[in-house]
C-alpha positions in Angstrom: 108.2 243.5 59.7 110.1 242.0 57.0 110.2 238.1 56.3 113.8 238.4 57.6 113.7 240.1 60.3 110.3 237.9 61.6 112.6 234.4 61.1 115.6 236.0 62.9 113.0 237.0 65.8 111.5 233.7 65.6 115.0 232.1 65.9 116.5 233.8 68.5 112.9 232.8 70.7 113.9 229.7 69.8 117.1 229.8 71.0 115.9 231.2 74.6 113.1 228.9 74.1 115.8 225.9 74.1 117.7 227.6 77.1 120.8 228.5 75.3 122.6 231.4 76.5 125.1 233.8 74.5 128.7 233.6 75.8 131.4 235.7 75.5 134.3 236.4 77.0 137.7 238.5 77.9 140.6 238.6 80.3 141.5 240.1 84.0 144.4 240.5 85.8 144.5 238.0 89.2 147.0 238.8 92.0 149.8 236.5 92.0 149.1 234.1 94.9 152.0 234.7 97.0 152.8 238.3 97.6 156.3 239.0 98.8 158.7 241.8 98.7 161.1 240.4 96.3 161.2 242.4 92.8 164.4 241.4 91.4 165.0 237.3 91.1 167.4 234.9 90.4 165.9 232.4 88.1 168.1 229.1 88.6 168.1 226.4 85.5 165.8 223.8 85.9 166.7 220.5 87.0 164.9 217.6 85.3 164.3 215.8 82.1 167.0 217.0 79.6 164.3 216.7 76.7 161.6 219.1 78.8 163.5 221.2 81.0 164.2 223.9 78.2 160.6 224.8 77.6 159.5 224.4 81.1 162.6 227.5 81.7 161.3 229.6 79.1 157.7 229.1 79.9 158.6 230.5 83.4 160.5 233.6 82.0 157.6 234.4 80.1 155.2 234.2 82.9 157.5 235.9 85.4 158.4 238.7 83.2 155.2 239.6 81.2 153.9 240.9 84.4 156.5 243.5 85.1 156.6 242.4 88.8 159.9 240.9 88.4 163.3 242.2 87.4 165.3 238.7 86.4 168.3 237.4 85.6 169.8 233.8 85.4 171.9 231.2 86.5 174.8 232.3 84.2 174.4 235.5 86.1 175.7 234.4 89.0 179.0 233.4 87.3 181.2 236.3 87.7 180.2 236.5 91.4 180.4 233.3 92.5 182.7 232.8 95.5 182.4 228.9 94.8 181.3 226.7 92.4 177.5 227.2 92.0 176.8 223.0 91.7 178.6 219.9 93.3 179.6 217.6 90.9 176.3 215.7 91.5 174.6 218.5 90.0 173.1 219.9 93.6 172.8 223.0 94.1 175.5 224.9 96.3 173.0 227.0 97.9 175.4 229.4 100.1 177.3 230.1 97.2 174.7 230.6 95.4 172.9 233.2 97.9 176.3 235.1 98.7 176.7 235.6 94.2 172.9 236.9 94.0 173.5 239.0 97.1 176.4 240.8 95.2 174.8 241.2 92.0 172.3 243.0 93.9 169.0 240.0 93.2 166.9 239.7 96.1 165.3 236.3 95.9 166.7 233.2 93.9 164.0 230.9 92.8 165.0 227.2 92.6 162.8 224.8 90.5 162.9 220.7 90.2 161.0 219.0 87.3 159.9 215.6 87.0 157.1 213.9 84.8 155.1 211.5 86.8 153.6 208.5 84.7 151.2 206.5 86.3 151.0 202.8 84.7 149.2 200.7 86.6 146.3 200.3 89.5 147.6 198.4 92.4 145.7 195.5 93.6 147.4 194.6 97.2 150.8 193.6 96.0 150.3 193.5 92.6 150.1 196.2 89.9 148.0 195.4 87.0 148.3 197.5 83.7 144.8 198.8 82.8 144.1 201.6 80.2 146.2 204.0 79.1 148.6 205.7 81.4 148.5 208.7 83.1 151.0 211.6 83.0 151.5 214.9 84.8 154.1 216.8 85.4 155.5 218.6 88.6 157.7 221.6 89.7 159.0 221.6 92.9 159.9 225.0 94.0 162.1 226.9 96.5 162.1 230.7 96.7 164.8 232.0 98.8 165.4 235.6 100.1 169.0 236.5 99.5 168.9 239.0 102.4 168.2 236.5 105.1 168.7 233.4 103.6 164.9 231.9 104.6 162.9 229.7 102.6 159.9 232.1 101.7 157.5 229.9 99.6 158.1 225.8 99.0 155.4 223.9 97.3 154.8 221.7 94.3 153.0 222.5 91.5 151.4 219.7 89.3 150.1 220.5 85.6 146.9 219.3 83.9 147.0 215.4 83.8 146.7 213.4 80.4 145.5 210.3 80.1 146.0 208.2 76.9 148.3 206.3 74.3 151.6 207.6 74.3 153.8 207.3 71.0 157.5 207.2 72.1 158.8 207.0 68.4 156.4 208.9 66.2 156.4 212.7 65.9 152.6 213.0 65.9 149.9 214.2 68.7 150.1 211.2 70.6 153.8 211.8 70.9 155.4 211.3 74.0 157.9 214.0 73.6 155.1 216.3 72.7 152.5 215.7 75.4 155.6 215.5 78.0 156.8 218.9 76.6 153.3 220.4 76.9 152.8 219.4 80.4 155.7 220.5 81.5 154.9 224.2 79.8 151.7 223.7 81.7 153.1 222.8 85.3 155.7 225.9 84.6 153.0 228.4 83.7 151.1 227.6 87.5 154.2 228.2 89.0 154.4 231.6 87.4 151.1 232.3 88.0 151.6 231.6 91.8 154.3 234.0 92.0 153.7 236.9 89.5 150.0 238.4 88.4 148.9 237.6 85.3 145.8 237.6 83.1 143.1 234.9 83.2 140.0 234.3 80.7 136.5 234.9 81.9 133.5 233.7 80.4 130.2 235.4 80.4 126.5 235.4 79.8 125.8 237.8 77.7 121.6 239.1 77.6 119.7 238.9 74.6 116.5 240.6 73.2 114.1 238.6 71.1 112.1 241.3 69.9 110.9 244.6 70.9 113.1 248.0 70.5 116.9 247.7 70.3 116.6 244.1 69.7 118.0 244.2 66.4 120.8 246.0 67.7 121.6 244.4 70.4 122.3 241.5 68.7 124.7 243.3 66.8 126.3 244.1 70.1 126.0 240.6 71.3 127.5 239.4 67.8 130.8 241.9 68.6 131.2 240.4 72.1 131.3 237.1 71.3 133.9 237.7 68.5 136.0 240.0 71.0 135.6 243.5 70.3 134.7 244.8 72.8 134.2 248.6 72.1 131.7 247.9 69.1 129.7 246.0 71.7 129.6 249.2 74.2 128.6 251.5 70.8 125.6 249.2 69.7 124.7 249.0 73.4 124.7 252.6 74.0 122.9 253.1 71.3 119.9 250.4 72.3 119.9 252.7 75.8 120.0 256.3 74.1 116.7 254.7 72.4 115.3 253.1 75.8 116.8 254.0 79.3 114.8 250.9 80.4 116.3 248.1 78.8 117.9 246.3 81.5 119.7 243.8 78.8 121.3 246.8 77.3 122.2 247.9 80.6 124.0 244.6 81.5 125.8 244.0 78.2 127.3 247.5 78.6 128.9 246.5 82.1 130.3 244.1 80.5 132.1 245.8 78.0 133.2 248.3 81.1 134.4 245.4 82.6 135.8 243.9 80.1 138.2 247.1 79.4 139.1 247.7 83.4 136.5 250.0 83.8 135.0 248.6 86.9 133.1 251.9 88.6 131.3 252.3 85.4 130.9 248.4 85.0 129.3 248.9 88.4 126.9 251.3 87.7 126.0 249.8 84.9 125.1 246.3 86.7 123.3 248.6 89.1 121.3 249.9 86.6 120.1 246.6 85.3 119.4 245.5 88.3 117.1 248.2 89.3 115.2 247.5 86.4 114.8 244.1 86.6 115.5 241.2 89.5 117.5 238.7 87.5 119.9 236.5 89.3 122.4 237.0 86.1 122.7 240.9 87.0 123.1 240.1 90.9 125.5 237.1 89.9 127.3 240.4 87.7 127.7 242.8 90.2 129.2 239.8 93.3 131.7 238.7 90.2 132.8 242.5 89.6 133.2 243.0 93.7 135.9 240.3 93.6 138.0 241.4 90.4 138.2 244.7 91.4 140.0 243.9 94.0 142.1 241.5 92.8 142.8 244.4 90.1 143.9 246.3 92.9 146.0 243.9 94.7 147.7 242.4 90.9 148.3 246.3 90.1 150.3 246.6 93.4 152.3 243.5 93.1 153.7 244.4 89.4 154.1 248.3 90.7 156.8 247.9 93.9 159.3 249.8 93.4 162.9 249.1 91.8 165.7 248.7 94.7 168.5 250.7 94.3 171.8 248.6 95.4 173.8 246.3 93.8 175.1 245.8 90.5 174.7 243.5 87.6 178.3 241.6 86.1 178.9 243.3 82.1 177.4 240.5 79.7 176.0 241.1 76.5 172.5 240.9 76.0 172.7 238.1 73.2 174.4 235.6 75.5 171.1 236.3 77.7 168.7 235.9 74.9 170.9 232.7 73.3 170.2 231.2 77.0 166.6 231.7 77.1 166.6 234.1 79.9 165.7 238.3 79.1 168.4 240.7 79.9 167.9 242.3 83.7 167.7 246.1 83.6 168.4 247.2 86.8 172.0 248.6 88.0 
């Protein structure tokens, strides 16, 4: 063994020795969490702070449309259909009128969505509310997804984004900006709702095995090395090869249902896990195998939601597709 190799061996035992543990990780599709029959939508403007309302709309096109499950159009869609003004003067919304204009352009839901940023600047004490720390912030979207074709309320909820707490700049342009941090929450609370109405793609972190020494050790780290900077399909050819050279190396076996799993291959990312697990009772491979039973079939039930089929009826009004794009909505396709 050379000098090399013996302080790489030595390291990596180390590293066990120490209880660290390999990671790598990769995405999967998750059902959205409302499943309805809607595939073509009405996105109205969002209400709100003029300075945030902008990004929080174009952070909900993007997660409504990357999916494929929706068909959309906007609020400037509704125009040429309208059989009344769409707001009051008050800005409200004029919900019939709004209903009867998405029924005729053929839409079959029409989602409504309220912003507000929440800042927290105090801690009550009985009457009295003393300013402690920095403040806190969120931001909120409350939601209303109407069915044109009955004119029910399907889903209502709110939807809060990650909180920050700190010191908020409200003149400089830097990254305790107030304007900034509003404008990223807002993003934030916009991509949940998204995600609660349309499948989309999460990350997933995992243990990969190692090998401190021994057969295929050398080259499973090389496998383990392509993981963990996210290619995936030089992991699965280092990790086939550690297996061509020894069908009993259970690491091998694990790290190459990962790299199934990791590219949707989910029978083979079973077997693999099976494998592993034959070999050797490790709570990893078991924990492997319970993780893979519930993505498959949220794969399944994401794959089904962006797949419904296009309705046929209806009609959309003639506007360029520039005037769509200036707007920050995409152009519909359906006719």
């Amino acid at each position: 063994m050379s000098l090399k190799t013996f302080l790489s061996s030595v390291c990596c035992l180390t590293l066990a020795m120490a209880g660290c543990v390999q990671r790598a990780s990769f995405t999967q599709l998750k059902p959205a969490r409302i499943d309805t029959p809607i595939r073509r939508l009405v996105l109205l403007d969002v209400t709100g702070p003029e300075s945030v309302r902008a990004a929080a709309q174009q952070e909900l096109v993007t997660g409504l449309t990357r999916s494929s499950a929706y068909e959309l159009a906007g609020e400037q869609d509704l125009l040429s259909a309208a059989p009344a003004r769409l707001r009051f003067e008050n800005g409200s919304l004029n919900m019939p009128a709004i209903l009867e204009a998405a029924r005729r352009i053929g839409a079959e839901g029409v989602l409504a969505p309220r912003l507000r940023i929440i800042e927290t600047n105090g801690t009550p004490f009985g009457k009295i509310t003393m300013r402690l720390g920095d403040p806190e912030v969120v931001a909120a979207i409350q939601y209303r997804l109407l069915d044109t074709r009955t004119g029910f309320v399907v889903e209502q909820d709110t939807v809060q984004s990650e909180s920050y707490k700190g010191e908020l700049d409200r003149i400089a342009s830097g990254r305790t900006s107030q304007s900034r941090i509003f404008e990223r929450l807002a993003k934030d609370s916009a991509a949940r709702v998204a995600a609660s109405l349309a499948p989309h793609e999460v990350p997933v972190e995992v243990a990969l095995a190692s090998q401190v020494w021994g057969t295929g050790a050398g080259t499973l780290r090389s496998g383990n090395h392509a993981a963990k900077n996210g290619d995936w399909g030089e992991a699965m050819k280092q990790w086939n090869d550690v297996i061509q050279a020894n069908q009993e190396n259970d690491s091998a076996w694990y790290n190459l249902g990962l790299a199934h799993e990791a590219m949707g291959d989910f029978q083979r990312a079973h077997d693999a896990y099976q494998r592993a697990a034959a070999l050797k009772q490790n709570e990893l491979y078991q924990g492997a195998i319970a993780r893979l039973n519930v993505a498959a079939e949220e794969s399944r039930v994401a794959t089904a939601q962006r797949s419904r089929p296009n309705s046929r009826h209806g009609a959309l009004p003639a506007r360029p597709p520039q005037q769509l794009i200036q707007s920050g909505y995409v152009a519909p396709t359906w006719r």
